[in-house]
N, C-alpha and C positions, 0 to 999 in steps of 0.2 A: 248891324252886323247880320250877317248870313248863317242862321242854324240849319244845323241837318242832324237826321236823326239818324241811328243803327237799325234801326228797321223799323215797318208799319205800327206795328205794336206800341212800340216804345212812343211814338209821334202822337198816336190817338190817345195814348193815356194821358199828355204832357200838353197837347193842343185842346185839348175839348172843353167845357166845364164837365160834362158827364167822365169822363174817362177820368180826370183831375179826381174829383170827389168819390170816383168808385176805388180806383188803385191809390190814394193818398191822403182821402179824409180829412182829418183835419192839417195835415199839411199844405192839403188843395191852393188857398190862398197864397200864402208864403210861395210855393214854385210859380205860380201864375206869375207873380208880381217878380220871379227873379226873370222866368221865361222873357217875360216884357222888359226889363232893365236890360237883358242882353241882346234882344234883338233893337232898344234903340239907340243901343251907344256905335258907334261910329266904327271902333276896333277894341282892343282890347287893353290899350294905354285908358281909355276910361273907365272898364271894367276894375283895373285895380287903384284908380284912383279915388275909389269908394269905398271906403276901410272896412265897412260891416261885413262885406263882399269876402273878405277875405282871400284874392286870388292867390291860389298855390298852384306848384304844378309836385307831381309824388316823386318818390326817390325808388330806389331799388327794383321791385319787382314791378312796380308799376310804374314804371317810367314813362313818360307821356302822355300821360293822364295827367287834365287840371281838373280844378276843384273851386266853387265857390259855396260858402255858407248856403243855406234854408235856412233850417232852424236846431239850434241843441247841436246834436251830433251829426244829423241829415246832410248831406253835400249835393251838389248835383252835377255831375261827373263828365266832363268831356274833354275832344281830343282834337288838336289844330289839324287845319285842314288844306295845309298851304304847303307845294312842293316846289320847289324848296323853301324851308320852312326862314321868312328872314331875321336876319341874323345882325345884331350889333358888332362893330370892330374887336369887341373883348370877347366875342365869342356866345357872348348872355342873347335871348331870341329879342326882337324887335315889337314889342307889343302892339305897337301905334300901327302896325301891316299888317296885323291880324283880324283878318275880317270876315274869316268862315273858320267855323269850329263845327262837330261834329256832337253832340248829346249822347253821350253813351250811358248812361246810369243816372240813377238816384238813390243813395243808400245812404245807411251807417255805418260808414267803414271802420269806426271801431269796435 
């Protein structure tokens, strides 16, 4: 899958080992290893086929935003990157065509 990041900043911290271990410490590991799970799966039908993954996408205020585990509370936050975005006949988005997503955050959103 094709990542892209919300800006320079966000990419160096999330790309480097040094950036990793300055802005995230002991979560360094953990996002590297999700980093890599997402750039080798194919779209995003394999992404939630990996349960610990957790894929979600948010409701309400944050609509558009998905979401996969790290670790505990930590997510790592991004936002599809396909116009138009496809789409199954029921309406629900087409996972298996999703093959650029965009990185937008890493937090604890609770």
């Amino acid at each position: 899958m094709n990542l892209e990041y919300n800006n320079k900043k966000l990419k160096k911290s999330l790309t480097t080992d040094k950036g990793l271990q300055k802005t995230y410490g002991q979560l360094s590991k953990k996002i590297k290893q999700r980093i890599t799970e997402l750039e080798s799966a194919d779209n995003l039908a394999v992404i939630n086929s990996i349960p610990v993954l957790r894929l979600h996408e948010y409701k309400g205020k944050d609509a558009g935003t998905w979401s996969i585990d790290i670790k505990d509370n930590w997510r790592l936050l991004f936002e599809l990157r396909h116009d138009p975005i496809p789409r199954l006949k029921d309406g629900g988005i087409n996972l298996s065509e999703i093959t650029i997503i965009g990185i937008t955050d890493v937090k604890d959103p609770h």
